[in-house]
C-alpha positions, 0 to 999 in steps of 0.5 A: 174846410176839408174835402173830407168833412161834411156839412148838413147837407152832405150827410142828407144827401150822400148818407140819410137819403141812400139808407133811408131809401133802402131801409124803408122800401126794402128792409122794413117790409120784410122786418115787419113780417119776420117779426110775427115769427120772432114773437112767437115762434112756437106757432110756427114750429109746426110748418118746419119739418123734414119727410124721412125716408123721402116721398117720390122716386128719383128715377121712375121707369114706366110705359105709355102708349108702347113706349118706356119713358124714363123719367127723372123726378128727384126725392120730396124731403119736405119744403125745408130740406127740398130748397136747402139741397136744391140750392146746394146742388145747383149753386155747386154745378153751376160754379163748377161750370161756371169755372170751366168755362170762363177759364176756357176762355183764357186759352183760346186765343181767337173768338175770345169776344164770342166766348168770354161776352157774347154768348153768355150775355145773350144767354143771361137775357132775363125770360121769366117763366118762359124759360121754364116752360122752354126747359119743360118743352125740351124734355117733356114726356110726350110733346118734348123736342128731345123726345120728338127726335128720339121718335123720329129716330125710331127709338122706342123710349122718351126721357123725361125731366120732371119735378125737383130735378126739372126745376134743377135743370133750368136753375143751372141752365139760367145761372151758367151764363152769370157765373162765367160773366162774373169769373170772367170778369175776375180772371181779367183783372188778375195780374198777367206777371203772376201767370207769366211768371208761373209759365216761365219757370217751366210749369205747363199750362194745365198747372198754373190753372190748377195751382195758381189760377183757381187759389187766385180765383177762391174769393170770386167763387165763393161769392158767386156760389154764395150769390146763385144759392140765393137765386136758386132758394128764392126761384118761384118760376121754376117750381111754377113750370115744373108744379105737376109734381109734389116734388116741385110743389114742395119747395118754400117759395112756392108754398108761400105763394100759393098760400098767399094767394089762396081761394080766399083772396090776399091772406097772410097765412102763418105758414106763408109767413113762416116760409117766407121768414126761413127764406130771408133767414137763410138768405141772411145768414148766406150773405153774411157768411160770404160778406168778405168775399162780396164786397172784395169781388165787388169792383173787380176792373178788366186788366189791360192786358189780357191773360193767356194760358197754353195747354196741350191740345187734347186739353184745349180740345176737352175744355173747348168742347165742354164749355161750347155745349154748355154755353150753348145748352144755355143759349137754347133756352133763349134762342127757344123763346125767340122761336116761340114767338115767331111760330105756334104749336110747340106744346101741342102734339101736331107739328109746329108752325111758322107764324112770322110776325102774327104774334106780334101783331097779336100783342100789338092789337089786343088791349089788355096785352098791349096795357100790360106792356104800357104798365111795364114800361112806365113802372119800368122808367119810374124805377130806373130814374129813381134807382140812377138818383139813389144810386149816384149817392149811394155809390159816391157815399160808398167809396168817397166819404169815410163815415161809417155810415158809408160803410152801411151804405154799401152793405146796404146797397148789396143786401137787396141781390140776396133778399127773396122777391117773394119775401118783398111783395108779401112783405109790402103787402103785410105793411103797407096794407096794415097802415093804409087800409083806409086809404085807398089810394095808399093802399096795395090792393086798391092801388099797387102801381107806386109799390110795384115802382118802389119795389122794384127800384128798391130790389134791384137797385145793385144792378144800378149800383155795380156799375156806378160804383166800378165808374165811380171808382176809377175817377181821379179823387184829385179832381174833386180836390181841385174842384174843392180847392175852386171853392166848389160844394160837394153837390157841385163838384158831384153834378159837374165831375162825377156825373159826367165822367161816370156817364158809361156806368150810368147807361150800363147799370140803366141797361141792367136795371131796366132788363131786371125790372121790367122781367121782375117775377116774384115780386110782380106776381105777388103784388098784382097776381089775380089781375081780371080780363079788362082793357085797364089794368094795373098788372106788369107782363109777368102777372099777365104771362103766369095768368096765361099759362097756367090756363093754356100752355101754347099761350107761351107763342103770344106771351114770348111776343110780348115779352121781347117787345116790352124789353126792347122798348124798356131797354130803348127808352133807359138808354134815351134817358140817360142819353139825355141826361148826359147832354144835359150834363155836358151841356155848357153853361 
């Protein structure tokens, strides 16, 4: 037999299994609510419209206790136009930027670690929703830090980021770092001679860039446009932070949330079905235009020798100061949430105070917070171990095997980036609910732990698949054909080959995975969103920071402090877990 030829059990394993997990968990939810619109659409046409001329000011100047605040609010054009240009206007300067900074990088010729990887790792550490109470404190009218240093200059007016174009703001500021990780990513794997060969022959530094770097570059672009679209179309925390203003309210994943949970309880509502179809939709229709450009960027391995561009010094000078307030406008956020869990006071008009580790400690002795950390990190486990299983057939099924099922294993690895949380926990809840009403340990409401652990395996699980594929994919196919020739099984060869020499992958998408699950927002908030005050609960971090904020903002000091334990104990134990397995692994017989 062939290496190439597959027994019953290798198409069960390497091909039904992946597909039927992503199939079930993630594609049939939502499928089951975009049907009711498919049937008959006309009953929904009536939730779709478009205000014009727009409601609201975009710039709107007024006085408040003898100062003049300038507040900048964004134009409401409705909830299909205002997530449509929202997307739009954030994916386009988030890439702009995106570009200029990861191209920076490759002039410099010292800190390029610092400048390529770290700050914008750190900058990229997942905070939901506290980071958008972090971009809301900067700019806020009356307690905001800029506006607090304009007052202590003496100035006499306050700048203040509101609505829509709050939301705007903290989109791209969370979104730079991603896409100058993955350009950067990019521009390394080019071919170092095309660049040498371009500056031998007399071009200037300034000219290879624009003329070859950046054609180079388009498919890696047009995939990370196409990626932060997404991401901003889906956004529910933003519109959240920002929600004082209709602008912001009118946004489609928050009018599906809101209507989802209602004063009425759970209630699929035609317009939250509606929205949360255009989502998807839209979503769809993005990924499948960009599908090309997706899957080429998708394995993109660093290059030996890296890429260096000479330009002229006011050059240098521009882009290196361009790109260090961006990254560094970017890290404040983060850095911003750091601080609010060591100190008390920031949203409060008095000045702010040091607290040391009393948040903590506040975190720590408070049952109903110290349960939601508990939550968290076993949902989080759960979901990793799962997505490592899934994900080391998916990814060897991917590049391994020639059937065309592997080619809908890969395309179905990816759709899960793209398809809106707020669209999956409703979607699940529509479902799973419908089947297992009177089953209450099946049912969501009765009991959400196993579809919080399913969902979240199941959304996030190209965090695991990434980095699998890329270790998988650099493994000599020739040593499988030796362990073949050995008389060795596909399974074998897969657990005493693959597994081993992929372990790096392993631990890098476990590190992804467990910093997405454990801060995973839409889905959460859907699924377990109205959680009481009681010692026992079932609700992750997430739902416990939006019930906190909504009632107190100055909760945001406690909530920061059990947000960064629960990713350091959620990450810490992912590692623990595939360390462990890799002993196994190289464990010999």
């Amino acid at each position: 037999m062939r290496l190439n030829d597959l027994s019953k059990r290798d198409i069960i394993f390497f091909n039904i299994l992946p597909a039927l997990f992503i199939g079930l968990f993630l594609i049939a939810p939502v499928l089951y609510l975009m049907v009711q619109v498919l049937v008959n659409p006309l009953e929904y046409m009536e939730y779709i419209y478009i205000k014009f001329p727009p409601d609201g000011v975009f710039i709107d100047i007024y006085r408040f206790n003898d100062r003049l605040v300038i507040s900048i609010q964004g134009y409401d054009f409705g909830p299909l136009l205002n997530s449509l240009i929202l997307a739009t206007a954030v994916s386009t300067i988030s890439t702009a930027i995106g570009v200029v900074t990861s191209i920076t990088v490759l002039v410099v010729q010292k800190y390029r670690v610092v400048y390529g990887y770290i700050l914008p790792l750190v900058a990229s550490i997942p905070a939901p929703l506290l980071s958008a109470y972090a971009v809301l404190n900067i700019f806020h009218r009356d307690f905001g830090i800029v506006n607090r240093f304009l007052n202590y200059l003496g100035v006499g007016y306050s700048v203040a980021l509101e609505g829509i174009a709050g939301v705007a703001l903290y989109q791209i500021l969370n979104f730079i770092p991603l896409v100058h990780l993955m350009l950067y990513t990019y521009y390394e794997s080019i071919d170092r001679s095309l660049i040498d060969s371009a500056l031998n022959l007399s071009n200037s530094g300034f000219t290879v860039i624009r003329r070859i770097l950046i054609p180079l570059s388009r498919p890696a672009i047009i995939a990370v446009f196409s990626l932060i679209f997404v991401l901003s179309l889906e956004d529910l925390a933003g519109p959240i932070a920002f929600s004082r203003y209709n602008s912001a309210r009118n946004l489609l994943p928050y009018l599906a949330y809101m209507d989802f949970v209602s004063e009425y309880g759970y209630t699929i509502t035609p317009r939250s079905i509606v929205y949360t179809s255009l989502l998807v939709i839209i979503a769809t229709v993005v990924f499948i235009s960009a599908w090309r450009y997706l899957r080429i960027h998708q394995y993109p391995i660093a290059s030996v020798s890296r890429i260096y561009i000479e330009v002229s010094k006011p050059i240098k000078a521009a882009l290196l100061i361009f790109s260090s307030s961006a990254l560094l406008f970017s890290l404040s956020v983060p850095v911003l949430v750091l601080i609010y869990s060591v100190t008390y006071g920031f949203f409060t008009a008095q000045s702010v105070e040091f607290k040391g580790l009393d948040n903590y400690v506040t975190v720590l002795m408070n049952p109903y917070y110290r349960f939601s950390m508990f939550n968290t990190i076993v949902y989080t486990v759960a979901a990793v171990s799962i997505m490592m299983l899934v994900g080391v057939l998916a990814s060897y099924s991917s590049l391994r095997l020639r059937s065309r099922i592997a080619s809908l294993i890969e395309v179905l690895s990816l759709i899960p980036i793209v398809i809106p949380g707020i669209a999956v926990g409703i979607g699940y809840f529509a479902l799973f609910h419908s089947i297992f009403r009177d089953v209450p340990m099946l049912d969501p409401i009765a009991f959400p732990q196993i579809y919080l652990v399913l969902a979240y395996a199941s959304r996030r699980f190209p965090y695991m698949f990434r980095p699998l594929s890329i270790a998988v994919q650099k493994i000599p196919y020739s040593l499988e054909e030796a362990a073949h020739t050995l008389g060795a099984e596909r399974l074998l060869s897969v657990r005493k080959i693959i597994l081993p020499l992929s372990i790096r992958g392993l631990v890098s998408g476990s590190i992804l995975s467990s910093l997405h699950v454990s801060t995973e927002f839409s889905t959460s908030v859907v699924l377990v969103g109205g959680v009481g005050i009681a010692d026992v609960h079932p609700a992750p971090i997430v739902s416990v920071m939006l019930n906190a904020l909504i009632y107190n903002p100055l909760a945001v000091h406690t909530m920061s402090a059990l947000l960064i334990l629960t990713i350091i104990t959620s990450v810490a134990l992912s590692i623990v877990l595939t360390n462990s397995i890799a002993r196994i692994l190289w464990k010999k017989p």
